[in-house]
C-alpha positions in Angstrom: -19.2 55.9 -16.1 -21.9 56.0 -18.2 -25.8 56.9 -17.8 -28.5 55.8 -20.3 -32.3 56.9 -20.0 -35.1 54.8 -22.1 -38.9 56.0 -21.8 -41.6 53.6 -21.7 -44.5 55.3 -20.9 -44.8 56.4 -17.1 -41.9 54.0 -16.4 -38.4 55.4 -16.5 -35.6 52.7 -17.1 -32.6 53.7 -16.0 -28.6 51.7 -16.4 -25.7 53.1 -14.8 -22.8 51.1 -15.5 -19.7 51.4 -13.3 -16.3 49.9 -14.0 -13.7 50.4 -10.8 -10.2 50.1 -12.5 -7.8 48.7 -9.8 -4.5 51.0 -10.3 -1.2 51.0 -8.4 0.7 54.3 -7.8 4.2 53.8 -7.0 7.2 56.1 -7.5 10.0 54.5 -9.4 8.5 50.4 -8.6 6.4 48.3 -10.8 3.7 47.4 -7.9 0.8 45.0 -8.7 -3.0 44.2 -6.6 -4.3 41.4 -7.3 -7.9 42.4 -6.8 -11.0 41.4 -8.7 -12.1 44.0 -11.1 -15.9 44.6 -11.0 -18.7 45.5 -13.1 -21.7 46.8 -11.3 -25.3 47.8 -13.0 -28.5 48.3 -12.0 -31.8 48.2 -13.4 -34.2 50.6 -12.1 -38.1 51.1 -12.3 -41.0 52.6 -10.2 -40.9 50.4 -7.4 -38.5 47.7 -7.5 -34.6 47.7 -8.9 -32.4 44.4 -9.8 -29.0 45.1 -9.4 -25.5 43.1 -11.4 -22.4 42.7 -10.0 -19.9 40.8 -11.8 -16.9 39.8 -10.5 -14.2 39.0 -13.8 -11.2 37.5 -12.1 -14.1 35.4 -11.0 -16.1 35.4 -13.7 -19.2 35.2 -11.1 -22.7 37.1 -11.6 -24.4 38.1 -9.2 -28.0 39.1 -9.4 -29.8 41.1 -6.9 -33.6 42.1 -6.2 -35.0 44.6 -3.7 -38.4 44.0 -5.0 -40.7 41.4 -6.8 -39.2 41.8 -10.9 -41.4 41.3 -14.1 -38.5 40.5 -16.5 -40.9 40.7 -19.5 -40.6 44.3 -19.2 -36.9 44.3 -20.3 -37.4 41.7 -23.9 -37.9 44.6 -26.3 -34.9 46.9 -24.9 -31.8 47.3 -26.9 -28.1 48.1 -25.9 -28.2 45.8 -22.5 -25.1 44.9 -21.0 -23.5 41.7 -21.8 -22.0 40.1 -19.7 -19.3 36.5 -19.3 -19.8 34.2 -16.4 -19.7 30.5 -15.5 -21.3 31.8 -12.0 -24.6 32.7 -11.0 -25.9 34.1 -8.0 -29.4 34.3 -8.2 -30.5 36.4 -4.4 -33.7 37.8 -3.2 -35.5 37.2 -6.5 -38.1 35.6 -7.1 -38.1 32.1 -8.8 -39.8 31.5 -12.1 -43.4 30.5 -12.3 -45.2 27.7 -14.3 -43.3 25.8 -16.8 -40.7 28.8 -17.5 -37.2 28.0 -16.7 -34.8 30.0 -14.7 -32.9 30.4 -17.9 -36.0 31.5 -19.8 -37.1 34.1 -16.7 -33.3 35.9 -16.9 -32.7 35.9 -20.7 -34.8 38.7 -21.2 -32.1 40.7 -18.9 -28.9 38.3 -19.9 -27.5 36.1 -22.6 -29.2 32.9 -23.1 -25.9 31.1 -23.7 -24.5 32.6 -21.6 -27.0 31.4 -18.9 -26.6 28.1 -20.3 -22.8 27.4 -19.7 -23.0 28.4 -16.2 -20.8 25.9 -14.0 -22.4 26.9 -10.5 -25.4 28.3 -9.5 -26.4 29.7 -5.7 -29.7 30.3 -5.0 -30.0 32.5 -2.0 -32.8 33.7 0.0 -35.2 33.5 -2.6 -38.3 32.2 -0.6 -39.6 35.2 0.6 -40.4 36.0 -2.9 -41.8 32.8 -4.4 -44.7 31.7 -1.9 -46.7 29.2 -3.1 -44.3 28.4 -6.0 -43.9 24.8 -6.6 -40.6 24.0 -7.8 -40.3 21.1 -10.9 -38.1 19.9 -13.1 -37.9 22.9 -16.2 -36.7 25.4 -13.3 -33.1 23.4 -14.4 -33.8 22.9 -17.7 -31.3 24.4 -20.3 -28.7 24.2 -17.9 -26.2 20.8 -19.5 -23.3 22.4 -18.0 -23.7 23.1 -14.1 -21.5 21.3 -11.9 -22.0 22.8 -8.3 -25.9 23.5 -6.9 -26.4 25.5 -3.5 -30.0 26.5 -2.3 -29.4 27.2 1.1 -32.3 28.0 3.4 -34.6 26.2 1.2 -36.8 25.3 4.1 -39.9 27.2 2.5 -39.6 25.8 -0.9 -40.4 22.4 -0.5 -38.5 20.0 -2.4 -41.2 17.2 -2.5 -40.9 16.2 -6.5 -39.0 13.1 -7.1 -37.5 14.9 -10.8 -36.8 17.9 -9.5 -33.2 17.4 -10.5 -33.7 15.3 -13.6 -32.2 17.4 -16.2 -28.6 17.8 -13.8 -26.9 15.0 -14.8 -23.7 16.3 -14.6 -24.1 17.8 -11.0 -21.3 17.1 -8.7 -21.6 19.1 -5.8 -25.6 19.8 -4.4 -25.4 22.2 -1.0 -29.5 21.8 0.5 -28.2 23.5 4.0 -30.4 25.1 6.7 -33.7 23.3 5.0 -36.7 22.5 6.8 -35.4 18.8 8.5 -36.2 16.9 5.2 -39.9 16.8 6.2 -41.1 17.7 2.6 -38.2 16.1 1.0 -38.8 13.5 -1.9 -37.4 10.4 -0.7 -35.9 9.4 -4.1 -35.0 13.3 -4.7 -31.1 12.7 -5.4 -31.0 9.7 -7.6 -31.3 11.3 -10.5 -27.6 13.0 -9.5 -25.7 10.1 -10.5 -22.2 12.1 -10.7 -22.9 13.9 -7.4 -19.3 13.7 -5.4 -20.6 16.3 -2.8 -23.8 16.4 -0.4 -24.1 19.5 2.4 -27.0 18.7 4.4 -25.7 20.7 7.4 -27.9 22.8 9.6 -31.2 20.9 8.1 -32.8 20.2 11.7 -32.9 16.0 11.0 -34.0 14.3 13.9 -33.1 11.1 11.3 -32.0 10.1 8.5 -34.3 10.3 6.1 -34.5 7.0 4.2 -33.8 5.6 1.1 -32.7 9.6 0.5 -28.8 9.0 0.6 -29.3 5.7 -1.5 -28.4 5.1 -5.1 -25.9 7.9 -5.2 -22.7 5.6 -6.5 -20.4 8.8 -7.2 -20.9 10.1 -3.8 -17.7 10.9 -1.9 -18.2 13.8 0.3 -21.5 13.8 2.9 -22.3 16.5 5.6 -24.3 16.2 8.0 -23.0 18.9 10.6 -25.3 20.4 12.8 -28.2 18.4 12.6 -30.1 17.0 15.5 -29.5 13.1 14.5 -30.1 11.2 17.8 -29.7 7.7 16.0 -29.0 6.5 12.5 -29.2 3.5 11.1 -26.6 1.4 8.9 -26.0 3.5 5.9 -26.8 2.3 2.1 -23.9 1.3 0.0 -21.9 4.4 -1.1 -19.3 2.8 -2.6 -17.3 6.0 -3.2 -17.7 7.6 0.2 -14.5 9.0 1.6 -15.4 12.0 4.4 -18.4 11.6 6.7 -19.3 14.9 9.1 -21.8 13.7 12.0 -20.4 17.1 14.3 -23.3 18.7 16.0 -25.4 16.0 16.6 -27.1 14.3 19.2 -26.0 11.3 18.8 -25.7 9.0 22.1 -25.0 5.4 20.8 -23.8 4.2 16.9 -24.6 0.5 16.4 -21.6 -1.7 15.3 -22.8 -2.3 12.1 -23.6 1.6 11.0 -20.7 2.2 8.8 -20.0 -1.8 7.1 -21.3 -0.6 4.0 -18.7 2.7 3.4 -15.7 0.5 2.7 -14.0 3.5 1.4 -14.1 5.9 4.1 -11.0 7.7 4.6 -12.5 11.1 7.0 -14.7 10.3 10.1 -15.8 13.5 11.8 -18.0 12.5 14.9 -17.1 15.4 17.5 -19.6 17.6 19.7 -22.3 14.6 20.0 -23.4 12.5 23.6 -21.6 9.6 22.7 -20.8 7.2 25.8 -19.4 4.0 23.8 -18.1 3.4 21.0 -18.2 -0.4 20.1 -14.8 -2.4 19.4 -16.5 -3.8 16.0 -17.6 0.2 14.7 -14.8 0.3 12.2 -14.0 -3.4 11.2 -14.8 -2.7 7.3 -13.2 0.8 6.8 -10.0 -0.3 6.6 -8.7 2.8 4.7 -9.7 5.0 7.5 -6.9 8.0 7.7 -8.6 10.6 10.0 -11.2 9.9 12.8 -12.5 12.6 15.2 -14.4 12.2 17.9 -13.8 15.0 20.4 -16.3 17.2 23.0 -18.5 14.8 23.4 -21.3 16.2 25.9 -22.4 13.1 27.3 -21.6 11.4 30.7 -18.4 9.9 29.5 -17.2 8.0 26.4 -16.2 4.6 26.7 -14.0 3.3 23.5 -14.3 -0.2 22.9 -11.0 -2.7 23.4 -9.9 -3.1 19.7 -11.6 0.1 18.4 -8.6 1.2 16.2 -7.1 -2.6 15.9 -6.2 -3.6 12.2 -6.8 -0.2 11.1 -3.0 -0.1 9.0 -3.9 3.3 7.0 -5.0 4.9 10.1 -3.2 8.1 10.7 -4.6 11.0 13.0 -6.8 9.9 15.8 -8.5 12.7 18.0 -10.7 11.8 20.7 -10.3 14.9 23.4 -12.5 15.9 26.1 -14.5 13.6 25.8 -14.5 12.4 30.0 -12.4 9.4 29.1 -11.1 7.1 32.2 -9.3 4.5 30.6 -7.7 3.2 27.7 -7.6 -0.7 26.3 -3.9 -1.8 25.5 -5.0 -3.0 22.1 -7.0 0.2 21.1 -4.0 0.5 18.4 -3.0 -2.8 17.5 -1.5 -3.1 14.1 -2.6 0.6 13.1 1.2 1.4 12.6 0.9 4.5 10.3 -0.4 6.2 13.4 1.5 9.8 13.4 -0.9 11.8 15.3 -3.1 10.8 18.8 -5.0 13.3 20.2 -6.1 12.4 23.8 -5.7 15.3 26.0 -8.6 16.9 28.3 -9.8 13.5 29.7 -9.7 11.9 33.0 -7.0 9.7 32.0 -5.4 8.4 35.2 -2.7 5.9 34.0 -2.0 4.3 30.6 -1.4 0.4 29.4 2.6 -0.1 29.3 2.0 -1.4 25.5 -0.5 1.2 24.2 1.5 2.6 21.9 3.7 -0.8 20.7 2.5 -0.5 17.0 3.3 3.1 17.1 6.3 3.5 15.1 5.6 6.3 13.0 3.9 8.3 16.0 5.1 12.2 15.8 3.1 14.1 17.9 1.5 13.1 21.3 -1.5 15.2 23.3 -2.0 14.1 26.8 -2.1 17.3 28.4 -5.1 18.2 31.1 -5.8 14.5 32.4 -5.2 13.3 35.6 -2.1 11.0 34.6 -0.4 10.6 38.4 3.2 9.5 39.4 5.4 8.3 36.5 4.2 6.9 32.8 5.3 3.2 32.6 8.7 3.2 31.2 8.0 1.2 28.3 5.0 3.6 27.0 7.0 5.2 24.0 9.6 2.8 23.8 8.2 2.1 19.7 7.3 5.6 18.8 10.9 6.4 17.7 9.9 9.4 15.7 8.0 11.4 18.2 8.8 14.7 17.6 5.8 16.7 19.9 5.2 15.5 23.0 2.7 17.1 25.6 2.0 15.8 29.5 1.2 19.3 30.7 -1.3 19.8 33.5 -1.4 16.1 35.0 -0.1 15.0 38.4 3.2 13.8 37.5 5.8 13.4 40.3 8.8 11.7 38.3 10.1 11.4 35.2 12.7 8.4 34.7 15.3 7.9 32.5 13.5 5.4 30.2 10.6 7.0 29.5 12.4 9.0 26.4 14.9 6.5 26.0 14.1 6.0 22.3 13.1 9.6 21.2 16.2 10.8 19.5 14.1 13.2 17.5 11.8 14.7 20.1 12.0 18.8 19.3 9.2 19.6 21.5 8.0 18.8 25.4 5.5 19.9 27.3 5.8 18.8 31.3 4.2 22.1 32.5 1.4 22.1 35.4 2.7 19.3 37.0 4.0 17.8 40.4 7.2 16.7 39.0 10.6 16.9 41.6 12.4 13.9 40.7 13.7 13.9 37.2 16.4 11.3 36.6 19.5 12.5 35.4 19.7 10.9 32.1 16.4 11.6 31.6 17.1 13.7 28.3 20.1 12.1 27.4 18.6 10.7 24.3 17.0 14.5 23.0 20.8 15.8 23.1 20.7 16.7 19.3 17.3 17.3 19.2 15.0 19.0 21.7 14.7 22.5 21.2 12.0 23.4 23.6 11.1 22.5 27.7 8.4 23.7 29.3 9.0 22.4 32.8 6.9 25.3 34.9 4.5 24.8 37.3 6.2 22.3 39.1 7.9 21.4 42.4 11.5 21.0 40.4 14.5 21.9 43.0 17.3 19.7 42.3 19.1 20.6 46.1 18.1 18.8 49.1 19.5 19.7 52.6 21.6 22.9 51.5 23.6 20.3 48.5 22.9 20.0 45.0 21.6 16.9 44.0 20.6 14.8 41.0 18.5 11.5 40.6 19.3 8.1 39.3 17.1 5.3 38.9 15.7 7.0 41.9 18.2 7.5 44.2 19.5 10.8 45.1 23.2 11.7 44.5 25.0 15.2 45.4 26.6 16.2 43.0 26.2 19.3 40.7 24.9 18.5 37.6 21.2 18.9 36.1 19.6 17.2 33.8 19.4 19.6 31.3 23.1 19.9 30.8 23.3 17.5 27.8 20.8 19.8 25.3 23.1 21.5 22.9 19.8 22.8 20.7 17.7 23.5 23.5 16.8 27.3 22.5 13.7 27.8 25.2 14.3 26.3 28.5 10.7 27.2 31.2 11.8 26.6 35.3 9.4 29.4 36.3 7.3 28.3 39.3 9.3 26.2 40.9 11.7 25.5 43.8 15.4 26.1 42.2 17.1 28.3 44.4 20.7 29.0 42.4 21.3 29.2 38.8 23.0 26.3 37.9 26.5 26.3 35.6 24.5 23.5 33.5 22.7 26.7 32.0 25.2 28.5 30.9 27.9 26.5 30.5 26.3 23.5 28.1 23.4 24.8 26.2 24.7 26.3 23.5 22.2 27.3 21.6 19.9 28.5 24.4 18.0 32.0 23.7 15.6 32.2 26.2 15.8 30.6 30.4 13.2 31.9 32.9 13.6 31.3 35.9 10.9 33.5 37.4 8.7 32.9 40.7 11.5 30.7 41.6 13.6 31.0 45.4 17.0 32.3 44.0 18.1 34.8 46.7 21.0 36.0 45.0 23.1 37.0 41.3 26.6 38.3 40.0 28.0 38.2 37.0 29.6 35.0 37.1 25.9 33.7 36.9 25.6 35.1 33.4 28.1 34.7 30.7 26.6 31.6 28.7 27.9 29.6 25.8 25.0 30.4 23.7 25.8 33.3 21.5 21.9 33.7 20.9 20.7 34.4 24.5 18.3 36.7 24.6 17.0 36.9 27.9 17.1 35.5 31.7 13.8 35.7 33.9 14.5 36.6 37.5 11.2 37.9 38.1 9.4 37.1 41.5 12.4 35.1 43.4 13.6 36.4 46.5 16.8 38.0 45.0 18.2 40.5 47.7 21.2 41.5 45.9 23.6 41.5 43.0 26.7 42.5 41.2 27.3 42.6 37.2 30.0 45.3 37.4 33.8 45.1 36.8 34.3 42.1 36.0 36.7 40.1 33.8 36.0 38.8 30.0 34.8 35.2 29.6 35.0 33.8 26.4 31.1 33.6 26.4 28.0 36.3 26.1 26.1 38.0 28.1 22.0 38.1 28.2 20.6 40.4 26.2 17.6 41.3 29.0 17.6 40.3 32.5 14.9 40.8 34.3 14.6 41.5 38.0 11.7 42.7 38.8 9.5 41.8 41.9 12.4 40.9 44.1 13.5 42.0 47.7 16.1 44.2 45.5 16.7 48.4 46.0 17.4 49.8 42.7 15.1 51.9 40.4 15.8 49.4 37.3 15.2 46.3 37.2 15.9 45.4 33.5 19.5 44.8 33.5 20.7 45.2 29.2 23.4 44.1 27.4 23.4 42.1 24.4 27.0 42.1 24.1 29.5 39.0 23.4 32.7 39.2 25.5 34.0 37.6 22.0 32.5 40.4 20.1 35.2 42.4 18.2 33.2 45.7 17.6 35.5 48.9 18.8 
């Protein structure tokens, strides 16, 4: 630490220069932290104080005022820090005045090349000290080098002069956030930016889109728009280069079918949290290299998507379009968009779906239907081509059945969700085809028995047979198997005499009145624990009695029964296979 005074007349200038060493102590080990070292000074005089911080890992400056500055007092002093950077942070200062440049105002304080190699520069809050100052061209002179411009919250320094950003021709990446809605905005502002890759317009209060002001920019590949208040825009300019688009926050109601022809190389659509209620089947005829589109929460009185909205679309891969008040869907929405390996559509009012919605589907992997109002059984054929589902999620619908066809083809399905249903009848075979696969089943929440008038029973093709077996028998990598809430009322040898790699069954808040131990031993060497909780257990017996060749539970849990005992966490853990002396 070091502490310099300089006298200049009644003024005292004082630098105090701090350098925090990151160390690690260790006792006998070489430990490293990888933190940023930094560098902290401040300049001090009666009344005001600018403080430096830089950050060296970084190489970032940042340059701090609590007051109004006159750098012209520092030109004549010697022994000033010097400092390397290729970041600025210019905050709470004032910006320069007249024709000075922002590199003239600060190379009284800093190192004029320096200052002129810097890669990105963020101006922040610096309104508050520069009313009335009208922003031109020279404040970027001297700069040949910067790459990435942010003046956020630049709604009181109106950018209204067309060369503002004449001399930053090598500008990629311009963030003009939380501005004043673009209403003192040059219209030609950006064209001088012809490398620009990167526009953040978000949180600017538009109402529109401003034209002729995102024209002319033929580098352009990124635009934001988030959190605006766009109600309607009109058919955007060509931007050749365009790949992401953000419209989330808006208020948009209605797009016209034409809006996006001239973005032939969109890729990113982002269109959630507006009022949309249609979306027409012509909105994305020209980007056909669309990847990712997004159009969920939308706060209006229902979205209608129009009957070939996705059709043709062959690069198309991740489609969300949730809560959104959706009633029904076209069975060519996805024609021919066969790279399709994500489809968000849960949290709609979805009552049924088109046999052949999914026939291009081949590459589908995961699948979000949950909270809709699907009712009955899914048509048979629905997934027949999406042979490499691996997530698949009908929770919290009004399912009663679940035939033997409708997972007929998903031999890799690791993951389904059937919770929150009415589901009783489910086929025998159902799972036949996730033997080697499936590795969780979430089935609570539903009306799931499998005995009818005191027998045990299984389904097929809808008939009811008695005979003990359950459809879960076949799932040797099943490891999480969810019964709770439902109607079982025995625990069924499929559990433990199948499942081999089960860890975890609950069969809580079921009507299982009673347990021994020849309930328990299971084939799974992994299980962890059984769920008992809340059935109507009124005794059981897991002493003395003889070794299977199998394991017991770790946990078993009894609790909330009609039982009389003080603890009701049965432990063990133990393998009857298990050698240990």
């Amino acid at each position: 630490m070091c502490l310099i005074f300089y006298s200049m007349a009644t003024q005292i200038l004082c630098w105090l220069s701090l350098l925090v060493l990151l160390t690690a102590q260790a006792s006998g080990k070489n430990n490293t932290i990888n933190k940023s070292p930094i560098v902290q000074s401040t300049v001090e005089w009666s009344g005001f104080n600018v403080q430096l911080m830089l950050h060296i890992n970084r190489r970032q400056l940042e340059v701090t005022c609590s007051d109004k500055p006159d750098f012209q007092f520092l030109e004549n002093l010697q022994n000033l820090p010097s400092f390397k950077f290729e970041e600025l942070a210019y905050q709470n200062c004032p910006l320069p005045v007249g024709n000075q440049s922002l590199v003239d105002l600060l190379s009284a304080l800093l190192d004029r090349t320096e200052l002129s190699s810097i890669r990105r520069l963020f101006f922040v809050d610096n309104a508050k000290l520069s009313n009335h100052v009208t922003l031109g061209p020279h404040l970027f002179a001297d700069l040949p080098k910067l790459q990435l411009l942010s003046m956020k919250n630049s709604s009181r320094m109106p950018l209204d002069n067309p060369q503002l950003f004449k001399y930053l021709r090598s500008v990629t990446w311009l963030d003009l956030r939380e501005g004043d809605g673009g209403s003192r905005n040059s219209k030609v502002l950006l064209h001088p930016l012809t490398q620009l890759t990167t526009l953040e317009l978000t949180e600017n209060e538009l109402t529109t889109l401003p034209t002729g002001l995102i024209t002319d920019l033929p580098s352009l590949g990124s635009l934001t728009l988030y959190h605006n208040k766009l109600e309607r825009i009109e058919q955007f300019a060509d931007l050749p280069n365009l790949t992401s688009l953000d419209l989330t926050y808006n208020e948009l109601v209605t797009l016209q079918e034409d809006v996006f022809d001239r973005l032939p190389n969109l890729t990113q659509l982002f269109l959630n949290s507006n009022k949309l209620t249609s979306l027409p089947s012509g909105l994305l005829k020209r980007n056909t290299k669309l990847m990712v589109f997004r159009a969920d929460n939308q706060h209006g009185s229902g979205l209608v998507l129009g009957d070939e909205l996705f059709a043709g679309l062959t690069m198309l891969e991740d489609v969300s379009v949730s809560n959104c008040k959706l009633t029904t869907m076209s069975e060519g929405l996805f024609t021919a968009a066969s790279k399709l390996t994500k489809l968000d559509l849960s949290d709609n009012k979805l009552q049924s779906l088109p046999e052949n919605l999914l026939r291009h589907s081949s590459n589908l992997k995961e699948l979000y239907l949950q909270n809709n109002e699907l009712m009955h059984k899914l048509p048979d054929t629905l997934l027949q081509s999406a042979t490499q589902l691996r997530i698949l999620n009908l929770g919290h619908n009004k399912l009663t059945t679940l035939s033997q066809y409708l997972l007929k083809s998903q031999h890799s399905l690791e993951e389904l969700h059937l919770e929150y249903n009415q589901l009783y009848m489910i086929d025998r075979d159902a799972f036949v085809s996730q033997a080697l696969s499936l590795k969780m089943l979430n089935l609570s929440h539903n009306q799931v028995a499998l005995h009818e008038n005191g027998r045990d029973v299984f389904y097929l093709d809808g008939k009811t047979y008695y005979i003990s077996r359950t459809p879960f028998y076949i799932l040797a990598r099943l490891t999480v198997l969810d019964l709770s809430y439902n109607a079982i009322v025995k625990i069924f040898k499929d559990f433990k005499g199948f499942m081999g790699s089960l860890r975890s069954l609950d069969l809580s808040h079921n009507l299982i009145t009673n347990v021994s131990y020849a309930n328990f031993p299971f084939l799974s060497p992994n299980i962890q624990q059984v769920n008992l909780l809340s059935n109507q257990i009124t005794q059981y017996d897991l002493g003395n009695n003889p070794v299977y060749p199998t394991c017991m539970p770790c946990n078993i849990l009894l609790a909330d029964n009609l039982l009389k005992m003080d603890d009701f966490v049965y432990k063990s853990g133990r393998c009857a296979h298990d050698n240990d002396p």
